[in-house]
C-alpha positions as CSV (number, residue, x, y, z in Angstrom):
1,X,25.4,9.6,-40.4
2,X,24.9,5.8,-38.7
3,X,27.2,7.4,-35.9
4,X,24.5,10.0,-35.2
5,X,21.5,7.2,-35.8
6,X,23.2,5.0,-32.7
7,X,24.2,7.6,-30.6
8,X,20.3,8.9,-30.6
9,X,19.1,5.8,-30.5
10,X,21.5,4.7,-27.4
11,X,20.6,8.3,-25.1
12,X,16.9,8.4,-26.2
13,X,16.8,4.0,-24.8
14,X,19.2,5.5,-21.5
15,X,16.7,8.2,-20.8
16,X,13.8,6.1,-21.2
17,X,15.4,3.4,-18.9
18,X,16.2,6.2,-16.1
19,X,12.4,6.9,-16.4
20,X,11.5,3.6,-16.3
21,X,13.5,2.6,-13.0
22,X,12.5,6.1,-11.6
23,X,9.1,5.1,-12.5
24,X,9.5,1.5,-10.6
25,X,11.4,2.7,-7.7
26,X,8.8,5.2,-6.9
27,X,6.0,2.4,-7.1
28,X,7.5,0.5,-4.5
29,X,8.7,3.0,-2.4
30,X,4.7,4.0,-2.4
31,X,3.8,0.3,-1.4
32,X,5.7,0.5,1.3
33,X,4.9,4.1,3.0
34,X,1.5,4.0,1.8
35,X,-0.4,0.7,1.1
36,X,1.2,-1.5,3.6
37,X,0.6,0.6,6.3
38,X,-3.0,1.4,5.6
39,X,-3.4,-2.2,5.3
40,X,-2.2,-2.4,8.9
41,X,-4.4,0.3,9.8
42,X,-7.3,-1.2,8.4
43,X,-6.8,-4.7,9.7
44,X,-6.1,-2.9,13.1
45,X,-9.1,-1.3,13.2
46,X,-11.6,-4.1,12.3
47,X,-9.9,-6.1,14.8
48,X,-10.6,-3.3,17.4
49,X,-14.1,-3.0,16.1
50,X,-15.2,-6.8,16.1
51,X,-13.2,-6.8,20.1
52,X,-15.6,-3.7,20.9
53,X,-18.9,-5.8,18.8
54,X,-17.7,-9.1,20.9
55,X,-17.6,-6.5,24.5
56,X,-21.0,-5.1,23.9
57,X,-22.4,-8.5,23.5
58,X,-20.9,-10.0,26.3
59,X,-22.4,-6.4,28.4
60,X,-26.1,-7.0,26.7
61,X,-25.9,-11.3,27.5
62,X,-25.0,-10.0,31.2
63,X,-27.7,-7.4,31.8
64,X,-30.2,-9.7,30.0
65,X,-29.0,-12.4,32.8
66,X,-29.8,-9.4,35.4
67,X,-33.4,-8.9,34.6
């Protein structure tokens, strides 16, 4: 009967360890095709949008210098 108890015991804690890792190695495989890359693209694109804010300043300062 014990024989039974520990071999249930021991598949029932492999499976749940397979899950677990499964469940861990899916996290970080979603970190890295997913968050870090829209990280990028979001630093990317405030960069481009404070380079086109800092352009269309510079335009305005020089056609205020015009007039």
């Amino acid at each position: 009967m014990s024989n039974v108890v520990a071999l249930v015991y021991y598949g029932g804690m492999t499976v749940l360890f397979f899950f677990w890792a499964y469940g861990i190695v899916s996290f970080l495989l979603d970190v890295k095709n997913k968050l870090i890359p829209g990280i990028r693209d979001y630093r990317a694109g405030r960069k481009r949008l404070k380079e086109e804010a800092e352009k269309e300043e510079e335009r305005e300062s020089r056609e205020r210098q015009l007039y």
